[in-house]
LOZA-727742 format. One record per residue (C-alpha): x, y, z. Coordinates in nm, 4 decimals. Layout:
# LOZA-727742
KEKE         X         Y         Z
KEKE         X         Y         Z
...
END
This chain:
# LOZA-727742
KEKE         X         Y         Z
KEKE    1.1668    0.4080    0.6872
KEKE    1.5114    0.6129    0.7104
KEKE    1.7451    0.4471    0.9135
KEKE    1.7546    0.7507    1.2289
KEKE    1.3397    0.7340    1.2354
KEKE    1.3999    0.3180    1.2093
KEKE    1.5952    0.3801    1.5582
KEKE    1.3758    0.5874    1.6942
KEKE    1.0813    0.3874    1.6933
KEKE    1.2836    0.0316    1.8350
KEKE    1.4470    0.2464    2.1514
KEKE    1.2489    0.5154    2.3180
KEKE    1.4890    0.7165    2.5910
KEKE    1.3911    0.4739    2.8050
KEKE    1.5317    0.1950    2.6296
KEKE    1.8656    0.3849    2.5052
KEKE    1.9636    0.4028    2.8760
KEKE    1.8694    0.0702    2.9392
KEKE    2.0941   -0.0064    2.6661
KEKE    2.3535    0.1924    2.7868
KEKE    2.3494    0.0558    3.0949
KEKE    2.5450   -0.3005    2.9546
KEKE    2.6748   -0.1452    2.6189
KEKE    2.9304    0.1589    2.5553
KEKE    2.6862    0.3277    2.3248
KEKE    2.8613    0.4694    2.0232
KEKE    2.5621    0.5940    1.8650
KEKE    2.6297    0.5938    1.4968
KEKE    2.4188    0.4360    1.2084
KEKE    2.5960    0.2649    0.9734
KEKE    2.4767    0.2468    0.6346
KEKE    2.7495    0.3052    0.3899
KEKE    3.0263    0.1036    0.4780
KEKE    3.2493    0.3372    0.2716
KEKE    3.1722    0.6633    0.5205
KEKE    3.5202    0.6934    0.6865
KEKE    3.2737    0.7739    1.0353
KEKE    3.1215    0.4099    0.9677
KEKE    3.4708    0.2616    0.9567
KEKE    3.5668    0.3882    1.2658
KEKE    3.2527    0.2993    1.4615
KEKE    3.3057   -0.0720    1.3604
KEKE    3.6992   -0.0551    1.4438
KEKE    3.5822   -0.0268    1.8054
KEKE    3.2623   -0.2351    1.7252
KEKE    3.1957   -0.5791    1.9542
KEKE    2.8363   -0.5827    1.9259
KEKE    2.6607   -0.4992    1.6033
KEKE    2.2694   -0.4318    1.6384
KEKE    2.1177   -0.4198    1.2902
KEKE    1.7519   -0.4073    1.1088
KEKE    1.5691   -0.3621    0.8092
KEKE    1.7826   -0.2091    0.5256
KEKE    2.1302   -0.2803    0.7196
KEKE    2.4239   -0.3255    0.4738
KEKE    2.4925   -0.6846    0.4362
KEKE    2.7207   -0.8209    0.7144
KEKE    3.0155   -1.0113    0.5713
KEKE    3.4080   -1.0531    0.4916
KEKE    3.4343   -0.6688    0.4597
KEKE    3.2404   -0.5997    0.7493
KEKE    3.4474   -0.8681    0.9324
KEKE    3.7363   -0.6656    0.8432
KEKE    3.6628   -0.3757    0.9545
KEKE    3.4896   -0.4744    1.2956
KEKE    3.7822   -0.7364    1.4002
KEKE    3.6125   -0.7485    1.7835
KEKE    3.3239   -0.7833    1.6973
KEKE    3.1550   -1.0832    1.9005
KEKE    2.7766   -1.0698    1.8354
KEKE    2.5321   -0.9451    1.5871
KEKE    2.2020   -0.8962    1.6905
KEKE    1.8697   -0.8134    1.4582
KEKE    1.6366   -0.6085    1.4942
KEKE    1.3618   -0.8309    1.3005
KEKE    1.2955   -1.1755    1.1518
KEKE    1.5409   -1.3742    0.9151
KEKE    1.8866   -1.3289    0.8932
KEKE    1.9382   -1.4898    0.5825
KEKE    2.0317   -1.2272    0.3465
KEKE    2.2307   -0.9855    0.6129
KEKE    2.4642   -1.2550    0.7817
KEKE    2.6877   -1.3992    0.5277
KEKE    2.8166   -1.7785    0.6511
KEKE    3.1750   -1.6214    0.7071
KEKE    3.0178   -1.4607    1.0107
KEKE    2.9420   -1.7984    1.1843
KEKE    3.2859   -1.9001    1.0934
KEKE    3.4664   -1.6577    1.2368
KEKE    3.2679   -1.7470    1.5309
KEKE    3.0597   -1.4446    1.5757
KEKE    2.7030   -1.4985    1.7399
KEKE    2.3585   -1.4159    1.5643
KEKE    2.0599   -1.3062    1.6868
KEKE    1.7145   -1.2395    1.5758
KEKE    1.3902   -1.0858    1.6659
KEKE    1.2083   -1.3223    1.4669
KEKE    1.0121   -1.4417    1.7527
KEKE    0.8767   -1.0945    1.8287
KEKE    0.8187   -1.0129    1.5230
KEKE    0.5911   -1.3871    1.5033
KEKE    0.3467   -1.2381    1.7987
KEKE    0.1667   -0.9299    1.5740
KEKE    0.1575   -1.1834    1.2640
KEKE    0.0010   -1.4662    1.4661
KEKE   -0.2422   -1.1989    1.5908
KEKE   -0.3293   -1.0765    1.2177
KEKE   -0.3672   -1.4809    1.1597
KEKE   -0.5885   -1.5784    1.4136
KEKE   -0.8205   -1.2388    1.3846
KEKE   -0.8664   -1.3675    0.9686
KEKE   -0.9188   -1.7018    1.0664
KEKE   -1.1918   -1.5366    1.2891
KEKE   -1.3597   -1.3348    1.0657
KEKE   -1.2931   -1.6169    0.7131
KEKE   -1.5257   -1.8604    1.0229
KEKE   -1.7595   -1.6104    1.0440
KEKE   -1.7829   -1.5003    0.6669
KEKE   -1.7767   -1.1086    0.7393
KEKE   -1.5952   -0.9914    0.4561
KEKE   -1.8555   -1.1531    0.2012
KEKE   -2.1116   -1.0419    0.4867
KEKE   -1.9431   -0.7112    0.4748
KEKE   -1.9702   -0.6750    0.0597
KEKE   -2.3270   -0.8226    0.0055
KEKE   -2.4674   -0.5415    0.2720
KEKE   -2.3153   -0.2937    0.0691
KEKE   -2.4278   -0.4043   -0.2290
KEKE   -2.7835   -0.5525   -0.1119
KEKE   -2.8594   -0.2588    0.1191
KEKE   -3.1690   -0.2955    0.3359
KEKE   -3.1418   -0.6698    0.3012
KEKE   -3.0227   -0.9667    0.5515
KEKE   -2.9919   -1.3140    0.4598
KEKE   -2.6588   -1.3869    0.6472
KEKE   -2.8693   -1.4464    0.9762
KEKE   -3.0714   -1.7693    0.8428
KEKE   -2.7082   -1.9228    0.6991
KEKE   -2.5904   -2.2161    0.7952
KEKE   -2.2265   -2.1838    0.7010
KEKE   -2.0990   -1.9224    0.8740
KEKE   -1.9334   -1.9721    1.2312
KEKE   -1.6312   -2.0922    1.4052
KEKE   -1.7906   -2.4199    1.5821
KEKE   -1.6046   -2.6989    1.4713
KEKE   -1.4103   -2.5578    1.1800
KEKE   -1.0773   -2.7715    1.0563
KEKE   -0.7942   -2.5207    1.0226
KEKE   -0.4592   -2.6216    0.8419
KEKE   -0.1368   -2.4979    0.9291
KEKE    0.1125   -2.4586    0.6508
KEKE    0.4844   -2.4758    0.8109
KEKE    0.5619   -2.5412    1.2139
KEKE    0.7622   -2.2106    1.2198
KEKE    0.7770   -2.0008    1.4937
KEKE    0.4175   -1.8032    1.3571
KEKE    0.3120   -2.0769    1.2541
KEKE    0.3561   -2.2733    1.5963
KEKE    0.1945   -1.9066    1.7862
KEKE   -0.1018   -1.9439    1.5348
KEKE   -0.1507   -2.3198    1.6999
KEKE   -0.0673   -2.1913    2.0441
KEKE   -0.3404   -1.8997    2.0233
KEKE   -0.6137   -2.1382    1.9000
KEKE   -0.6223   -2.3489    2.1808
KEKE   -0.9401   -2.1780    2.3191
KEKE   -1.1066   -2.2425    1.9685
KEKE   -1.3417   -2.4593    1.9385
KEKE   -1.1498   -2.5945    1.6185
KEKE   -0.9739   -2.8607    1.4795
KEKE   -0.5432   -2.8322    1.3724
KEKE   -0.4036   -3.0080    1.0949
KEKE   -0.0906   -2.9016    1.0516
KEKE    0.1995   -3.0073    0.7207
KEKE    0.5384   -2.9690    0.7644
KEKE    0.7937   -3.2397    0.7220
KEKE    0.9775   -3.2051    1.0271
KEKE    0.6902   -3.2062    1.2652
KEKE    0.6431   -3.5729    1.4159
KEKE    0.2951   -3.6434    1.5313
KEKE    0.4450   -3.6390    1.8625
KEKE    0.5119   -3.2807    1.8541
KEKE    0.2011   -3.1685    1.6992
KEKE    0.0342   -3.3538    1.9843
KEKE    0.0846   -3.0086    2.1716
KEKE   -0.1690   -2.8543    2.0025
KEKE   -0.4164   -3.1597    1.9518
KEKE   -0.3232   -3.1672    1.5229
KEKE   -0.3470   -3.3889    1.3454
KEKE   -0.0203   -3.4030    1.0922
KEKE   -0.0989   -3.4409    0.7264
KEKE   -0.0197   -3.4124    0.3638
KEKE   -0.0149   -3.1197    0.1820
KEKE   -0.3048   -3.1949   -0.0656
KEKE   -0.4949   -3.4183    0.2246
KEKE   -0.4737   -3.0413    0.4542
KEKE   -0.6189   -2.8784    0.1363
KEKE   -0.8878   -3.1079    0.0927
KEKE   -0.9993   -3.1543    0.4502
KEKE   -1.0216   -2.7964    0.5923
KEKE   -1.2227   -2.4841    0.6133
KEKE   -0.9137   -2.2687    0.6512
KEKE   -0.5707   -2.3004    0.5495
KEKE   -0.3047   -2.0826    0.6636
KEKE    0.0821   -2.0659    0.5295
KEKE    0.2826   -2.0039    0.7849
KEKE    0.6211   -2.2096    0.5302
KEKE    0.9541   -2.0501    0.5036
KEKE    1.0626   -1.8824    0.1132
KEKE    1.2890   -2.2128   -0.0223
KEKE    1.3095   -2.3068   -0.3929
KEKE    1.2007   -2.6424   -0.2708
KEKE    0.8300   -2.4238   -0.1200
KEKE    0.7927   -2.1981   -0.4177
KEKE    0.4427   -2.2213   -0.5743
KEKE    0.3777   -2.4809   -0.2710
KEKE    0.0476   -2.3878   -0.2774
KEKE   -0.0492   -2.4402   -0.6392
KEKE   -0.2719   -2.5850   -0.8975
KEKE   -0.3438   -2.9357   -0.7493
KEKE   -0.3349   -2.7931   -0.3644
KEKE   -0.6191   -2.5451   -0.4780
KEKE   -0.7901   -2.7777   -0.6589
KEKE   -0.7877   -3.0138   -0.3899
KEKE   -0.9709   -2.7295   -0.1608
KEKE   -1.3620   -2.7666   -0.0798
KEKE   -1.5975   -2.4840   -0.1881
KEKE   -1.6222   -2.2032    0.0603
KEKE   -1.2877   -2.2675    0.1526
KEKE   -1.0393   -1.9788    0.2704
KEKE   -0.6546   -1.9332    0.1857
KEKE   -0.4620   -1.7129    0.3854
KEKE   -0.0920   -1.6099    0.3376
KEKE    0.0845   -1.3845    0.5719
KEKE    0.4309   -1.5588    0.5236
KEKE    0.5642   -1.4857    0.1432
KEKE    0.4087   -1.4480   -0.1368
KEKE    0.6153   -1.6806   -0.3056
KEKE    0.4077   -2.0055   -0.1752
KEKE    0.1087   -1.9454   -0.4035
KEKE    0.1087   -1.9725   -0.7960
KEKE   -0.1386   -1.7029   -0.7924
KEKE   -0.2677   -1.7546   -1.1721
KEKE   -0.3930   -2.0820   -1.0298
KEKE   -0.5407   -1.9113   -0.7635
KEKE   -0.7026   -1.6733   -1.0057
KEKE   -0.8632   -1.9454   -1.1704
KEKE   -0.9979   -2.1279   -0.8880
KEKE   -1.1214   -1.7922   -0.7765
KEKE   -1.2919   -1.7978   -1.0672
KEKE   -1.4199   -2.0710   -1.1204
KEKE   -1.5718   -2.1175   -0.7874
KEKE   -1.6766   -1.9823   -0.4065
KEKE   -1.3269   -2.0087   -0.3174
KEKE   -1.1556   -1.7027   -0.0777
KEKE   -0.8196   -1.6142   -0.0485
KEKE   -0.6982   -1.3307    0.2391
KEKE   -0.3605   -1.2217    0.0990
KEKE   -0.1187   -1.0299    0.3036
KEKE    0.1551   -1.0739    0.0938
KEKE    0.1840   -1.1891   -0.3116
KEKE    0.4603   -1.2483   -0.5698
KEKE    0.5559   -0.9929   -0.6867
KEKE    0.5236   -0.7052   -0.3708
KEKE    0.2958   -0.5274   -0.4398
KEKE    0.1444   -0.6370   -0.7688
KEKE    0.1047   -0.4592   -1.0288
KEKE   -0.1383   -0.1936   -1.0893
KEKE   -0.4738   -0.3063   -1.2327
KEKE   -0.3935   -0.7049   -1.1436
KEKE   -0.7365   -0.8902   -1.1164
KEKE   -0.6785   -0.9822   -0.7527
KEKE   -0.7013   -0.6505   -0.6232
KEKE   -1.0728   -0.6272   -0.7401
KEKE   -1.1769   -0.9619   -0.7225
KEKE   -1.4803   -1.0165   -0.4928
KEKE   -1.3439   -1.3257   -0.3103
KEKE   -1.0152   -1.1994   -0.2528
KEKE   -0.8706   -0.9751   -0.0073
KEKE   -0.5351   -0.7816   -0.0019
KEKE   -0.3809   -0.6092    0.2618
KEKE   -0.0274   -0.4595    0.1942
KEKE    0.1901   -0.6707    0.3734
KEKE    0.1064   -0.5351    0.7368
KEKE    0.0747   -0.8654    0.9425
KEKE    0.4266   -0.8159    1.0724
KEKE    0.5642   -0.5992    1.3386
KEKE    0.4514   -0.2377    1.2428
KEKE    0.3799    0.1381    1.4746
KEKE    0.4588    0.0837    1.8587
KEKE    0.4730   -0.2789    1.7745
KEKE    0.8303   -0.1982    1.6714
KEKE    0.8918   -0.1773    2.0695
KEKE    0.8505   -0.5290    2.1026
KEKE    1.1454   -0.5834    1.8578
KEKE    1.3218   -0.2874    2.0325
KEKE    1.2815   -0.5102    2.3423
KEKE    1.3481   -0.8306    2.2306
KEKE    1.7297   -0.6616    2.0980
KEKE    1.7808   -0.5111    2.4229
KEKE    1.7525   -0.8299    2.6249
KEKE    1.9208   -1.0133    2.4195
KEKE    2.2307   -0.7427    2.4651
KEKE    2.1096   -0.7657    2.8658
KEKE    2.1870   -1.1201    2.8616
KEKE    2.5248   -1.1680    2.6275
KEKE    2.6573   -0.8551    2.8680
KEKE    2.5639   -1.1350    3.1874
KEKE    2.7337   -1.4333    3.0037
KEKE    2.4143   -1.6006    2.9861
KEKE    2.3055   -1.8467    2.6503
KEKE    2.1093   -1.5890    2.3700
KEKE    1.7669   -1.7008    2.3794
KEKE    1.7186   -1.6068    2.0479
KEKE    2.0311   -1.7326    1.8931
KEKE    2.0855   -1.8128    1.4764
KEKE    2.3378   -2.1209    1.4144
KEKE    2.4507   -2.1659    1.0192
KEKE    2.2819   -2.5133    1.0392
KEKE    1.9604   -2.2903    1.0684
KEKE    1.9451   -2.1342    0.7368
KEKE    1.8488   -2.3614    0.5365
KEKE    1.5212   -2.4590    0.6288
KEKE    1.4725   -2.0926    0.7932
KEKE    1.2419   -1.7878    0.6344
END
């Protein structure tokens, strides 16, 4: 998406002069830090609002932008656009990573839905059995009572838990720096990683990209999952060694409901794009269309409230980025 058409779908009229209404709106999109136009917006600059594809905010920008106060984004993580020298300078981060947590908790809970019910290997043996239903006398297809594991306490992953409550299912949740007391919220039941794989239905990855969660999900955690079992990944590819996936696949009635992979997409003619218990979707769960609003929104009151001296509700300290996507 071209930076002027990224704009235009995060601030409607309506939202520009709301905007404008706490902010001296200069208007210009910087994307070349070299353009002599860009250099002169950020000499007057004191709040930066950036997105998807925005050049990389750090010593140089820092330079050029020397009252600048705040930086706030337009979409999740912030770990590759704010360099640490921005915190040190004292500068405040944002992110819309909690907006942009709402459609891909949605796209979560509607798979766990349908993975309960069985309809996408519903869905492929009517098309290939025409005239024929057998689904009706089944005894493992519904929602009543399933166990579904949550991969990662992170700000989806926690929405996921939230928008379950009406379920009638069982949480088990892993993550290392959930305490039993916290999961408590949502009735789970805190586990290990290969003691989630082993006990539930569905299992859902919801874990930040670290070297210490690559391939998190791999040949012992797949192993360790019962037949009929469903995998879904809407958080990064990354977490799954997906030739042990393959071979679980097939090997067995495994399913796996992919939204993103490693690499993005994969290649062409990969043997998970055809496979009959896998499904691929390319990379959609997050905020896409008029869902961009919400992100639009979530920038502009962030903006309302640094422009009131209140606290950012939304507000990205170093210490985060570590252990944040």
């Amino acid at each position: 998406m071209r930076p002027a058409q990224l704009r235009e779908s995060l601030f409607g009229p309506a939202s520009l002069e709301r905007l404008g209404g706490v902010a001296d709106l200069d208007g210009h999109v910087v994307t070349d830090l070299d353009d002599p136009a860009s250099r002169a917006a950020l000499a007057d600059a004191e709040l930066l609002i950036t997105g998807w594809g925005s050049p990389r905010i750090d010593a140089s920008v820092l330079e050029a932008a020397p009252g600048l106060r705040v930086v706030i984004h337009s979409a999740g993580t912030v770990k590759g656009l704010v360099d640490p020298v921005v915190w040190e300078r004292g500068v405040r981060v944002s992110s819309a990573a909690a907006a942009n947590a709402q459609p891909v908790a949605e796209y979560t809970v509607a798979m766990i839905t349908l993975a309960g019910k069985r309809v996408l290997q519903a869905a492929a043996e009517l098309r290939h059995q025409q005239g024929s239903n057998g689904w009706q006398l089944r005894q493992d297809v519904g929602n009543y009572g399933r166990t579904v594991g949550i991969v990662g306490a992170s700000r989806t992953g926690r929405r996921v838990m939230d928008m379950l409550a009406p379920y009638d299912v069982d949480i088990a949740v892993y993550d290392p720096f959930l305490s039993d007391a916290e999961a408590a919220r949502w009735g789970a039941r805190v586990t290990s990683l290969v003691e989630l794989a082993a006990r539930c239905d569905i299992v859902s990855l919801h874990a930040p990209a670290l070297a210490s969660t690559r391939h998190m999900f791999g040949a012992t955690e797949l192993a360790a999952m019962r037949d009929g079992a469903t995998l879904i990944n809407t958080a990064r590819g990354s977490l799954v060694d997906h030739d042990a996936l393959l071979a679980q696949l097939d090997r067995r009635p495994l399913y796996a409901i992919l939204d993103v992979t490693e690499p993005e997409p994969l290649a062409a003619g990969h043997p998970l794009y055809d496979h009959p218990r896998a499904f691929l979707t390319p990379h959609i769960a997050g905020s896409l269309g008029n869902e961009l609003q919400r992100l639009g929104d979530s920038v502009l009151n962030e903006a309302e409230r640094y422009a009131g001296g209140l606290p950012l509700r939304h507000e990205v300290r170093l210490a985060d980025l570590p252990t944040m996507a």
